[in-house]
PyMOL commands that place a pseudoatom at each C-alpha (Angstrom):
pseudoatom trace, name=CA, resn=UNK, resi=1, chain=A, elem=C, hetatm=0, pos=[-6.723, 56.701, -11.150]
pseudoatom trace, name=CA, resn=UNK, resi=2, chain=A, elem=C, hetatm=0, pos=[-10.247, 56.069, -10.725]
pseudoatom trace, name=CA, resn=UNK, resi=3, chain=A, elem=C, hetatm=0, pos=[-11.902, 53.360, -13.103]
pseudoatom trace, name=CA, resn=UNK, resi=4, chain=A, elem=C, hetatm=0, pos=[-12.661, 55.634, -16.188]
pseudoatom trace, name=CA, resn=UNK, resi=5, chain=A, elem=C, hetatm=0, pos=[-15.678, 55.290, -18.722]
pseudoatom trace, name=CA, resn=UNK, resi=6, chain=A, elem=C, hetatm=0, pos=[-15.278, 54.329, -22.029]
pseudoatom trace, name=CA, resn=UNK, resi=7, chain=A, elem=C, hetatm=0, pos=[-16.160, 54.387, -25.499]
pseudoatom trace, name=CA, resn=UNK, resi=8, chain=A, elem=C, hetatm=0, pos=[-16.325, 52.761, -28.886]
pseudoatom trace, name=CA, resn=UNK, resi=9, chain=A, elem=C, hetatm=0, pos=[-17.953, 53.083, -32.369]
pseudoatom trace, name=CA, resn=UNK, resi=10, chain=A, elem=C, hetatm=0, pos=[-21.026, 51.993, -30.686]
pseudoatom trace, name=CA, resn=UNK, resi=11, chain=A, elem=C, hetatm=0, pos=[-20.845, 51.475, -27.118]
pseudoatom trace, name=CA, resn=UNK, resi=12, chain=A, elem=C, hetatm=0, pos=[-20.648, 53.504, -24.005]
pseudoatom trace, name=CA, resn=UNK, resi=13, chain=A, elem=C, hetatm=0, pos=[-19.187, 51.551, -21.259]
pseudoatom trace, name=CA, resn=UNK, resi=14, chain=A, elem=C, hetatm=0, pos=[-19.773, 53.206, -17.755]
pseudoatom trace, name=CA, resn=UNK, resi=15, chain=A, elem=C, hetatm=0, pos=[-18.173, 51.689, -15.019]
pseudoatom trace, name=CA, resn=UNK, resi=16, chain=A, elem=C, hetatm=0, pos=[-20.567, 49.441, -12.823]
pseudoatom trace, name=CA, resn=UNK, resi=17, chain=A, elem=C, hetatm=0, pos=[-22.689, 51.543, -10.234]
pseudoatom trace, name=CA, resn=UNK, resi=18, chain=A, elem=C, hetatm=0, pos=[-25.537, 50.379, -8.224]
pseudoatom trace, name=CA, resn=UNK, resi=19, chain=A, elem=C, hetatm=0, pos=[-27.882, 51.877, -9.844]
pseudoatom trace, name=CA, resn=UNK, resi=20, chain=A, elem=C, hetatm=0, pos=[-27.273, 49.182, -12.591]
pseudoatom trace, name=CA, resn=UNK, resi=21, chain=A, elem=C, hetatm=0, pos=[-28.317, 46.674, -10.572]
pseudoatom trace, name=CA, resn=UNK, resi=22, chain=A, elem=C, hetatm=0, pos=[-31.646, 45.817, -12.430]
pseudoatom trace, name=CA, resn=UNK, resi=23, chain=A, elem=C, hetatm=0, pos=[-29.755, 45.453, -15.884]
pseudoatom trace, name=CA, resn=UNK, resi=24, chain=A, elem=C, hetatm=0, pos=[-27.453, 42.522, -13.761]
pseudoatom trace, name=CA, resn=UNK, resi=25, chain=A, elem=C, hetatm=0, pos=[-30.611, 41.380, -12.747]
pseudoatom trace, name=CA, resn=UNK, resi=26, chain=A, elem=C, hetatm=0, pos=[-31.759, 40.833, -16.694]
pseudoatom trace, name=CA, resn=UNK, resi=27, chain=A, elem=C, hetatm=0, pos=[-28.695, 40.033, -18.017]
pseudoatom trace, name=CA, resn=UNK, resi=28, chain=A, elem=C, hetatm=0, pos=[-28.615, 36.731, -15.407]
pseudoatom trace, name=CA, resn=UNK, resi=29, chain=A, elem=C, hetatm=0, pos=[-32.029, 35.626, -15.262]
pseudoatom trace, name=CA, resn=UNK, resi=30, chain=A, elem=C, hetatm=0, pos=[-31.138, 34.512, -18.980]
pseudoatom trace, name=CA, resn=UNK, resi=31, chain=A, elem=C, hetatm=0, pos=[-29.606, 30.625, -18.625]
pseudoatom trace, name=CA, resn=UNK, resi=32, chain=A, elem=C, hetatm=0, pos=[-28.247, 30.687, -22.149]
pseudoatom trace, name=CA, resn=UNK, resi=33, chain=A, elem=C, hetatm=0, pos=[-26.244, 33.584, -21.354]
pseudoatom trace, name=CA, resn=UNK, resi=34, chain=A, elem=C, hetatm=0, pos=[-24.887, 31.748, -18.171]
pseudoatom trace, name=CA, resn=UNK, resi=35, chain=A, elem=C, hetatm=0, pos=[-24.534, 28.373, -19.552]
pseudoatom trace, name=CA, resn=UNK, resi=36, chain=A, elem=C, hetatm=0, pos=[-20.707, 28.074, -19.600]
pseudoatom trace, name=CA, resn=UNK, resi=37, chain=A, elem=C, hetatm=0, pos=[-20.290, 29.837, -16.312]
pseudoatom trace, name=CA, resn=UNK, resi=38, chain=A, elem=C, hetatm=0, pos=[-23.178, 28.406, -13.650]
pseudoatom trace, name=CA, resn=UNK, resi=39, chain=A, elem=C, hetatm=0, pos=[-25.444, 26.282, -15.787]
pseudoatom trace, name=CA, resn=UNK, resi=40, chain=A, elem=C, hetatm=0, pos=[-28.693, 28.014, -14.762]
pseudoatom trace, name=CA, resn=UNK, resi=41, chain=A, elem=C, hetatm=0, pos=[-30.087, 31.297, -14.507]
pseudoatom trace, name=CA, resn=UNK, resi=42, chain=A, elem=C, hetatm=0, pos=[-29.341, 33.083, -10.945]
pseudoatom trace, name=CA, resn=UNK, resi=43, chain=A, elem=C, hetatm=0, pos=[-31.577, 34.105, -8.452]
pseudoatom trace, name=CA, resn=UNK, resi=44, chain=A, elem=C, hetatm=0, pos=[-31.998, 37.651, -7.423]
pseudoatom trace, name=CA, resn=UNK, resi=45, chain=A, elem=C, hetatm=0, pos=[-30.634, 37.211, -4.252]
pseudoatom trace, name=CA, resn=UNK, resi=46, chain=A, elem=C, hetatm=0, pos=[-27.289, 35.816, -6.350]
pseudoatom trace, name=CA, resn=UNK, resi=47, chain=A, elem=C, hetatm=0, pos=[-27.110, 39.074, -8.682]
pseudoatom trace, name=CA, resn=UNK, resi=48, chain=A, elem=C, hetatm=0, pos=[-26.857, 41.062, -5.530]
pseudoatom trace, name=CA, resn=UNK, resi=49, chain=A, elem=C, hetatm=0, pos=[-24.630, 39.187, -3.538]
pseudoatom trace, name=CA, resn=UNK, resi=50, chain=A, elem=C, hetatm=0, pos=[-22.639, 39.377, -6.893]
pseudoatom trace, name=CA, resn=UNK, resi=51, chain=A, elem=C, hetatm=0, pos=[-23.163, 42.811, -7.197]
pseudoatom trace, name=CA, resn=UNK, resi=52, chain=A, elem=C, hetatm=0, pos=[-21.733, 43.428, -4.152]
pseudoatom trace, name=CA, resn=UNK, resi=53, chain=A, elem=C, hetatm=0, pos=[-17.996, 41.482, -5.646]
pseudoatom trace, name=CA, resn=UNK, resi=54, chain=A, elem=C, hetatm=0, pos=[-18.150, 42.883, -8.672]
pseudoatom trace, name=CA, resn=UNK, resi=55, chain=A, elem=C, hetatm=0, pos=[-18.436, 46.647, -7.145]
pseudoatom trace, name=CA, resn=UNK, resi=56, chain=A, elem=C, hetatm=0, pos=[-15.118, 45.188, -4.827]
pseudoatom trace, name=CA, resn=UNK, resi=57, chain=A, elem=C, hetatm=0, pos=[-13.259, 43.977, -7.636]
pseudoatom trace, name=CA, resn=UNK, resi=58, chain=A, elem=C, hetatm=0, pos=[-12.949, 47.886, -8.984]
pseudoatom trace, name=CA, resn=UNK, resi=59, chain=A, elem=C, hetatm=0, pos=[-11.533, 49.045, -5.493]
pseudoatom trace, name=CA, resn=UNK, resi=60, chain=A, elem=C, hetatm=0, pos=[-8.116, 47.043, -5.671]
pseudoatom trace, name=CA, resn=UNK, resi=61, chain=A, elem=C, hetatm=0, pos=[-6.257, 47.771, -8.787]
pseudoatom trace, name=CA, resn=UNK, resi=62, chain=A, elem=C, hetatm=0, pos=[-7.166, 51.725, -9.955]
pseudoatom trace, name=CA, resn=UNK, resi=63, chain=A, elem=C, hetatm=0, pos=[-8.370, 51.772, -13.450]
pseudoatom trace, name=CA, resn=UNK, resi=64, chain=A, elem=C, hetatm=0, pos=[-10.082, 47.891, -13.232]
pseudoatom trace, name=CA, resn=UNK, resi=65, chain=A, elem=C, hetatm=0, pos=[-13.053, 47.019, -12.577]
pseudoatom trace, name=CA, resn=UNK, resi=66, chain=A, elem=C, hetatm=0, pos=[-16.581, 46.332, -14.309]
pseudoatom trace, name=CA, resn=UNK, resi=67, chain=A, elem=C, hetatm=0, pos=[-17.785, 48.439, -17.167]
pseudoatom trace, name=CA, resn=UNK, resi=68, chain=A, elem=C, hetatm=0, pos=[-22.241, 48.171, -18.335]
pseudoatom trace, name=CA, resn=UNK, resi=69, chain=A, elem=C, hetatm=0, pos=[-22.128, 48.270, -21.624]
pseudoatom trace, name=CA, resn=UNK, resi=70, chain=A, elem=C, hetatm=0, pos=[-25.001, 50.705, -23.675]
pseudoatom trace, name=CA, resn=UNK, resi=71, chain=A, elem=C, hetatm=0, pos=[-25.767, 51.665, -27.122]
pseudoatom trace, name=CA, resn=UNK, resi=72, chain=A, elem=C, hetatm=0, pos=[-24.512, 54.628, -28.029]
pseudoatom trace, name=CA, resn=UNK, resi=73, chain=A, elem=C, hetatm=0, pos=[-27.588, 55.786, -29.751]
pseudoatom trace, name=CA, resn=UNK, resi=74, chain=A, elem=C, hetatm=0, pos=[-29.512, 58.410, -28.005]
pseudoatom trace, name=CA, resn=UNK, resi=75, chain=A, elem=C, hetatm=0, pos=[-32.832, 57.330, -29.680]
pseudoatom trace, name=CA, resn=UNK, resi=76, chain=A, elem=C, hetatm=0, pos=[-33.812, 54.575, -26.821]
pseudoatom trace, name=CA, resn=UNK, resi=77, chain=A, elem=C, hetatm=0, pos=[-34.646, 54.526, -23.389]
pseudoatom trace, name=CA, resn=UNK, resi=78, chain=A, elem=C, hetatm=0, pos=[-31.510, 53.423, -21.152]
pseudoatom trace, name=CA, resn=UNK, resi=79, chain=A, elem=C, hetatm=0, pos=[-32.995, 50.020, -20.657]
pseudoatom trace, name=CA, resn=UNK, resi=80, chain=A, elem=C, hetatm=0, pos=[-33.176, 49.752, -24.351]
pseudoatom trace, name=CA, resn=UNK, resi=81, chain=A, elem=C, hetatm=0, pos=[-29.884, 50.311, -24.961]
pseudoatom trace, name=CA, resn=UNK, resi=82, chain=A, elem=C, hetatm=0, pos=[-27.734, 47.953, -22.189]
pseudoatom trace, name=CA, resn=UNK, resi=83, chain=A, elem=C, hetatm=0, pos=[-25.418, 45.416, -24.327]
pseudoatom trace, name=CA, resn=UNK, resi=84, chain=A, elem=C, hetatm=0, pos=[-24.034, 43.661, -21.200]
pseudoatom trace, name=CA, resn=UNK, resi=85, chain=A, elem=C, hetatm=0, pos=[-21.229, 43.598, -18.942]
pseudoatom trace, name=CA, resn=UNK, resi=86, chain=A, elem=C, hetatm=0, pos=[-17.614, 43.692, -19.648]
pseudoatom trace, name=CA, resn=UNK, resi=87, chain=A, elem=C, hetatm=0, pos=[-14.749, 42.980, -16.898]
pseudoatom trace, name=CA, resn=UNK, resi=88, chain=A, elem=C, hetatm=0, pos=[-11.500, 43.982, -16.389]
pseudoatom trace, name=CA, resn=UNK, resi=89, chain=A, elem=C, hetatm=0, pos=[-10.256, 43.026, -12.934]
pseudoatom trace, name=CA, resn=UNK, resi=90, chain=A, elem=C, hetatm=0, pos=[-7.226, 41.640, -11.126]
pseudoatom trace, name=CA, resn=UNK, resi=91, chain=A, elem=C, hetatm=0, pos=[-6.744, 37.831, -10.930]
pseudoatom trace, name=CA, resn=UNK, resi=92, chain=A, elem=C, hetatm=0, pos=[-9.531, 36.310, -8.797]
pseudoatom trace, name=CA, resn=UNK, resi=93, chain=A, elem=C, hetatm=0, pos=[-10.821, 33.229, -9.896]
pseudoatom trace, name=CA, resn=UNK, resi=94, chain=A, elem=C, hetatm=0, pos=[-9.454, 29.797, -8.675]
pseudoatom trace, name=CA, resn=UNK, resi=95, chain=A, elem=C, hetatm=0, pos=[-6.959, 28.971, -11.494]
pseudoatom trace, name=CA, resn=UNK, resi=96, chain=A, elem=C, hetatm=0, pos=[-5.583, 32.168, -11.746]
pseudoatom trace, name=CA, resn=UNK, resi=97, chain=A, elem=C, hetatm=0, pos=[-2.532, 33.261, -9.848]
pseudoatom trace, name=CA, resn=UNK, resi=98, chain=A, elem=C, hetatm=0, pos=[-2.259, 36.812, -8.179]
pseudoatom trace, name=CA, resn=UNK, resi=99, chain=A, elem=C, hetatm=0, pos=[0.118, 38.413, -10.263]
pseudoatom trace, name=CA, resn=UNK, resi=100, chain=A, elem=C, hetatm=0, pos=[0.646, 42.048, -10.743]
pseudoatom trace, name=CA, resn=UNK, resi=101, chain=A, elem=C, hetatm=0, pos=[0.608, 43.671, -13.675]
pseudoatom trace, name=CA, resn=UNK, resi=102, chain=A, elem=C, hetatm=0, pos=[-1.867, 41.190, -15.302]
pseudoatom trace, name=CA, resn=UNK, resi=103, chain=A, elem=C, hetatm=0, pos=[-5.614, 41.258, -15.708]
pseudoatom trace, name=CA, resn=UNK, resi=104, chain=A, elem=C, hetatm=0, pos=[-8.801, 38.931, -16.523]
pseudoatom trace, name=CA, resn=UNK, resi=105, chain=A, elem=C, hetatm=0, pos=[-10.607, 40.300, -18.932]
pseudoatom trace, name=CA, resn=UNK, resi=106, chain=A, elem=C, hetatm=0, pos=[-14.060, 39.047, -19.566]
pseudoatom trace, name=CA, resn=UNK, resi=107, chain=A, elem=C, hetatm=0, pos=[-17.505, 39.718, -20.740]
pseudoatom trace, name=CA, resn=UNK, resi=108, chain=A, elem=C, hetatm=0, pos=[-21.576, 38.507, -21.412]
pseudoatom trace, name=CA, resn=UNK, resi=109, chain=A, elem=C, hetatm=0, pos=[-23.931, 40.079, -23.269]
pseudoatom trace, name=CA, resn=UNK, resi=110, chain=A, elem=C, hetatm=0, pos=[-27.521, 39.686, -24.013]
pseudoatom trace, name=CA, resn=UNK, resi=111, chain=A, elem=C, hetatm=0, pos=[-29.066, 37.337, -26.110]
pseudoatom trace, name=CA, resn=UNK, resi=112, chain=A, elem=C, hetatm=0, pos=[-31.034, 39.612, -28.349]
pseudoatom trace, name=CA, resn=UNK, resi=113, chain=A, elem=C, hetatm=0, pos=[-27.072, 41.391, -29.002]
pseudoatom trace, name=CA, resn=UNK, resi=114, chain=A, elem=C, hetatm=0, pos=[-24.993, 38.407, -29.804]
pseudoatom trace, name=CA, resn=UNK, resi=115, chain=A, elem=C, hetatm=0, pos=[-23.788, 37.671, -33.113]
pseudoatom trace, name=CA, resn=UNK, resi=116, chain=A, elem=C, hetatm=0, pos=[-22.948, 41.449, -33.146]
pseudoatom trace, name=CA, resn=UNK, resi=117, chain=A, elem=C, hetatm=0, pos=[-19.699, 42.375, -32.587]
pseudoatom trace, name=CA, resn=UNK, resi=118, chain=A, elem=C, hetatm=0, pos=[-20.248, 43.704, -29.271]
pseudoatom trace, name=CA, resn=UNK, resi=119, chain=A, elem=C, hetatm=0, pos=[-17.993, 41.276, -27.403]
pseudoatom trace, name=CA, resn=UNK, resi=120, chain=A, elem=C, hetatm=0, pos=[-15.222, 41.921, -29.707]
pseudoatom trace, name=CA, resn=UNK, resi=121, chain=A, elem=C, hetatm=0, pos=[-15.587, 45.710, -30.000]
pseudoatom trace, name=CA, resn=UNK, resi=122, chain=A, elem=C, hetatm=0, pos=[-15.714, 46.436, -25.727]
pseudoatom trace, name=CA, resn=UNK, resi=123, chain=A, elem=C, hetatm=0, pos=[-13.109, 43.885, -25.510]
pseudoatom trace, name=CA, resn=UNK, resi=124, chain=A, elem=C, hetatm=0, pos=[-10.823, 45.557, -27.653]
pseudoatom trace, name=CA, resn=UNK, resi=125, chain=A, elem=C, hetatm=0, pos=[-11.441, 48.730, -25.849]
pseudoatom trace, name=CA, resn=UNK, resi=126, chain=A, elem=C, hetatm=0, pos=[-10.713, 47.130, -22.388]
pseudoatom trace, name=CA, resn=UNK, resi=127, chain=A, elem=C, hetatm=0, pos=[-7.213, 45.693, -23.514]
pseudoatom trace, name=CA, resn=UNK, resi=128, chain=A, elem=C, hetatm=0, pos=[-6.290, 49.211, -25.115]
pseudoatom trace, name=CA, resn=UNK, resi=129, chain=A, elem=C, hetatm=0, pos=[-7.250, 50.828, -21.857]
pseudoatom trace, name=CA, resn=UNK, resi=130, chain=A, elem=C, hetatm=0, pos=[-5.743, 47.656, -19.848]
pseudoatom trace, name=CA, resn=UNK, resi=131, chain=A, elem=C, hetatm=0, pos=[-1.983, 48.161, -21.712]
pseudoatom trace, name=CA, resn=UNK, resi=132, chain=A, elem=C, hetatm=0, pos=[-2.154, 52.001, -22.679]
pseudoatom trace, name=CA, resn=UNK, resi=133, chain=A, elem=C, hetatm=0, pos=[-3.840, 53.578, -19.269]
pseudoatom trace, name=CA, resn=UNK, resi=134, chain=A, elem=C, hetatm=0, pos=[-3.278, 51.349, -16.944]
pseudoatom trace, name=CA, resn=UNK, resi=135, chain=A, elem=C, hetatm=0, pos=[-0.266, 49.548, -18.236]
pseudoatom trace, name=CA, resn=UNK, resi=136, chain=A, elem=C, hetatm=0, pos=[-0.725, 46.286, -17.737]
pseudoatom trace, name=CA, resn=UNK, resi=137, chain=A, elem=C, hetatm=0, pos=[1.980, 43.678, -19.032]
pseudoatom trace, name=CA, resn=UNK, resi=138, chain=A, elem=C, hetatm=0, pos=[-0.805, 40.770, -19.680]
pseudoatom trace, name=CA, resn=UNK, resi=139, chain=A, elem=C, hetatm=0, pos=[-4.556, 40.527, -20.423]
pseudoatom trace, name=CA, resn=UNK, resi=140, chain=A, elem=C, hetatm=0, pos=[-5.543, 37.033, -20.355]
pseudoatom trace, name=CA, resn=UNK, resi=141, chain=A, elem=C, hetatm=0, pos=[-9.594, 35.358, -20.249]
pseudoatom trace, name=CA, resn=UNK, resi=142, chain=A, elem=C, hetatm=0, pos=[-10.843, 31.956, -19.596]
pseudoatom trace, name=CA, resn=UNK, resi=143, chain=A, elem=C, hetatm=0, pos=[-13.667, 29.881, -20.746]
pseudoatom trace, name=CA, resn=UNK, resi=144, chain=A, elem=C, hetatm=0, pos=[-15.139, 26.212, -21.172]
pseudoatom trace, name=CA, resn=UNK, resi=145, chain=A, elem=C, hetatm=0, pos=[-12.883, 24.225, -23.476]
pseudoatom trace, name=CA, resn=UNK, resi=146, chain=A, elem=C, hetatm=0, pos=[-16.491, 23.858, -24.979]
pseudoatom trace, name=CA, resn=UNK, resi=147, chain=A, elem=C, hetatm=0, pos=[-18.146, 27.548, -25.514]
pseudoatom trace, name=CA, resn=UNK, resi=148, chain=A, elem=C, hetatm=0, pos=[-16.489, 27.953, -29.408]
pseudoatom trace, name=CA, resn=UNK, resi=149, chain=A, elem=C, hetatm=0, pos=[-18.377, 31.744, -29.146]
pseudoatom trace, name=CA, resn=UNK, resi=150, chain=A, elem=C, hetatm=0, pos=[-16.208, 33.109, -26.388]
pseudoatom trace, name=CA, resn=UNK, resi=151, chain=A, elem=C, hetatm=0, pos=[-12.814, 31.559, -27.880]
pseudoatom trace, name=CA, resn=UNK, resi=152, chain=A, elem=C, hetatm=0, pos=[-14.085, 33.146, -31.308]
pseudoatom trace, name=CA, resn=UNK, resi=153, chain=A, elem=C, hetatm=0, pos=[-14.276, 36.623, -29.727]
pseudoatom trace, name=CA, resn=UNK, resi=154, chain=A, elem=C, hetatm=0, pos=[-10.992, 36.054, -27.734]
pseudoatom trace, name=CA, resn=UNK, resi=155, chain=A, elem=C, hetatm=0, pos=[-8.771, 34.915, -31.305]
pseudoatom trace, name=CA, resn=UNK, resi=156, chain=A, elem=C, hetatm=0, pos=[-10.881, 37.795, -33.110]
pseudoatom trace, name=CA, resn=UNK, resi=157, chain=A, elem=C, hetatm=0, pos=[-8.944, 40.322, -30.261]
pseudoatom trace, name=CA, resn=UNK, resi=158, chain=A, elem=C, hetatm=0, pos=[-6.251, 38.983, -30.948]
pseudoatom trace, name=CA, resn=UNK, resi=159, chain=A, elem=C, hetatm=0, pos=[-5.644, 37.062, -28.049]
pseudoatom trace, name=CA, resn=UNK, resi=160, chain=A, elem=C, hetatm=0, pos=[-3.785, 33.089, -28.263]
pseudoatom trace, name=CA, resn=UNK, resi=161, chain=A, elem=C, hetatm=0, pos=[-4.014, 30.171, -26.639]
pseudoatom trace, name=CA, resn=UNK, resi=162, chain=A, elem=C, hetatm=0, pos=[-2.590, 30.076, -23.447]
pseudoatom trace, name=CA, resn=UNK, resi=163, chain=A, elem=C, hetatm=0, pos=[-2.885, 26.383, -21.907]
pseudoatom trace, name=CA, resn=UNK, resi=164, chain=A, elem=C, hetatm=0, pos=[-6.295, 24.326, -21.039]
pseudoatom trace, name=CA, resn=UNK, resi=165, chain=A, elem=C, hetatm=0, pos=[-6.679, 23.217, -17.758]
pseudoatom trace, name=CA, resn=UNK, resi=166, chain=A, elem=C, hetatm=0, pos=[-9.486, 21.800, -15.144]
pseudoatom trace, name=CA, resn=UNK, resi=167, chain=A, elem=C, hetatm=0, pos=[-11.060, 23.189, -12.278]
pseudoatom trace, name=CA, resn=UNK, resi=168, chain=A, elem=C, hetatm=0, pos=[-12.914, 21.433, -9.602]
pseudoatom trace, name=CA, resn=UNK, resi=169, chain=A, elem=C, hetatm=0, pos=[-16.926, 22.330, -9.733]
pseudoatom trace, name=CA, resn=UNK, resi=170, chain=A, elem=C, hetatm=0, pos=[-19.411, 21.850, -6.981]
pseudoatom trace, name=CA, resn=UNK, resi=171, chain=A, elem=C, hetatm=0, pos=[-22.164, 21.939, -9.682]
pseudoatom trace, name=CA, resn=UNK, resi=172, chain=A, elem=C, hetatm=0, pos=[-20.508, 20.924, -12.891]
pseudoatom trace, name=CA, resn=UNK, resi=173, chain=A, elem=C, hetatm=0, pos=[-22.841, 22.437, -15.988]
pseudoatom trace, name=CA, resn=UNK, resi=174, chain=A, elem=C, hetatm=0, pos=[-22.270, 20.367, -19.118]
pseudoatom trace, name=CA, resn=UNK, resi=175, chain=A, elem=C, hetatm=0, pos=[-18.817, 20.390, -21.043]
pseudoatom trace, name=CA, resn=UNK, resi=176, chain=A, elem=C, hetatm=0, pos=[-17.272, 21.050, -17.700]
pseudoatom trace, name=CA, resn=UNK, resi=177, chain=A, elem=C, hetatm=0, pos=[-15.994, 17.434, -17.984]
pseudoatom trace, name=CA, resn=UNK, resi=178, chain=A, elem=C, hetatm=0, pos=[-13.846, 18.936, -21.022]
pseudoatom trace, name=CA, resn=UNK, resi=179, chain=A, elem=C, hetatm=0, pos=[-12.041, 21.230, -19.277]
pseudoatom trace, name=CA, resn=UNK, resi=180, chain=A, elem=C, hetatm=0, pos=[-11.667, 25.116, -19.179]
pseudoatom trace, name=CA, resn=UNK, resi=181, chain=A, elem=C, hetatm=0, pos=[-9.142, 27.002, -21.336]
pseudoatom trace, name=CA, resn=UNK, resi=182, chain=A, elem=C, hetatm=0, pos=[-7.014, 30.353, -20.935]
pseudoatom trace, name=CA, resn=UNK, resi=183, chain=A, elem=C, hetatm=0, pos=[-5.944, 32.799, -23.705]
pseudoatom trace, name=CA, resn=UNK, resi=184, chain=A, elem=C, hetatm=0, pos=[-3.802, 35.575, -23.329]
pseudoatom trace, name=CA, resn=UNK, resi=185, chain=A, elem=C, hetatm=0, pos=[-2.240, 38.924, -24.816]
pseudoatom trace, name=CA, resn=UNK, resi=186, chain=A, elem=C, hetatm=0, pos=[1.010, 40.497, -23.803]
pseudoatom trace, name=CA, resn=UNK, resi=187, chain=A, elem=C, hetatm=0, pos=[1.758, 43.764, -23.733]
pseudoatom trace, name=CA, resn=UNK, resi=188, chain=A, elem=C, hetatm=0, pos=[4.969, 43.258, -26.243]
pseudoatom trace, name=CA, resn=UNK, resi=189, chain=A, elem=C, hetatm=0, pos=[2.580, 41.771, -28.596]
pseudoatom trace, name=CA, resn=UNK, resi=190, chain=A, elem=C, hetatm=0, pos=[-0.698, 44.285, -28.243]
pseudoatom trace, name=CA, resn=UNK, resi=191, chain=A, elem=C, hetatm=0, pos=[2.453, 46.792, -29.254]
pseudoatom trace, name=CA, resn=UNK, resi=192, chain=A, elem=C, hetatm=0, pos=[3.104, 45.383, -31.931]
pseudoatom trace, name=CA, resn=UNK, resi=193, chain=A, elem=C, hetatm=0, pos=[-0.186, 45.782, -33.988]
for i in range(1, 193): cmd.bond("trace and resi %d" % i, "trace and resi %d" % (i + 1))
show_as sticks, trace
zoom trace
C-alpha cells in the first residue's frame, strides 16, 4: 500500500515529494517554529539533508510517511496555501523503541497558521488513517515537557500522557533541561470514540 493522500474539512495532505522541497525550506528557516525541536532556524543545506530522511522514512512501513499539508481552497497560488508538515512514520528517534505496529505521529506548521486548528484537524486524520488503513495498534508523539501548544493539540486528539523522560542533547535549546514527554493513543481506545 503506497502512502495515500489525504483529506480534511480544510486540508489536502499530499504525501512529501521533492518537488516540495522549497515549502521545507520556508517552513524551517522560521526559529519559532523550530524552537522545541533544534533551537534555531536550519540551514538549507540541513532541509535537504533532511529531505532526503524524511523521503526514507515513507519507504519502510507502506502507508507512513510524511504528508505537506495545503489549503483546500482553490482560490490561492500553491505557495499560498502550504499549512505545514505532518508525520506519520515508524519509530526512529532516540527514545523510541522499534516496535511494530506502532507509529510517531507528529507535525509543524507555519507561524502565520497557528492558533488554527490545523494541527489538530491533520492529526486527527493521520491517526484515523494510522488505525483504520494501516492498522496500527498505537500512535504515540513526543515533545518538550515545556512546549504547552503541542501537548494542547495532542490532549485535543485525544491522545494521554504516556510517561516524561530525558534525552541526551548535543545542543540543548532552552527547556530541554525539563525534560521531553510522550503521549499516546491505542487502537482499543481510538475504537472506542
Amino acid at each position: 500500500m503506497p502512502q495515500p493522500p489525504l483529506q480534511t474539512a480544510r486540508l489536502d495532505l499530499v504525501p512529501l515529494a521533492d518537488e516540495h522541497l522549497e515549502l521545507e525550506v520556508e517552513l524551517d528557516s522560521d526559529p519559532d517554529v523550530l524552537r522545541y525541536l533544534w533551537g534555531r532556524a536550519r540551514t538549507r543545506d540541513e532541509v535537504e539533508r533532511n529531505h532526503v530522511q524524511r523521503r526514507r522514512r515513507a519507504e519502510v512501513v507502506d502507508g507512513l510517511g510524511m504528508w505537506v499539508g495545503f489549503l483546500r481552497t482553490v482560490e490561492r497560488a500553491p505557495e499560498d496555501r502550504f499549512v505545514g508538515l505532518w508525520m506519520l512514520t515508524p519509530p526512529h528517534g532516540p527514545s523510541q523503541d522499534r516496535v511494530t505496529g506502532e507509529a510517531d505521529l507528529g507535525y509543524r506548521i507555519l507561524r502565520r497558521h497557528w492558533r488554527q486548528g490545523f494541527a489538530s484537524e491533520g492529526s486527527r486524520e493521520l491517526l484515523r488513517h494510522g488505525f483504520e488503513v494501516v492498522g496500527l495498534s498505537r500512535i504515540f508523539a513526543q515533545t518538550m515537557a515545556v512546549n504547552a501548544g503541542s501537548r494542547a493539540t495532542m490532549t485535543s486528539i485525544g491522545m494521554q500522557f504516556a510517561r516524561a523522560f530525558h534525552e541526551h542533547h548535543d545542543d540543548p535549546v532552552p527547556g530541554s533541561e525539563q525534560g521531553e514527554v510522550e503521549y499516546e493513543l491505542r487502537r482499543e481506545d481510538w475504537e472506542l470514540r
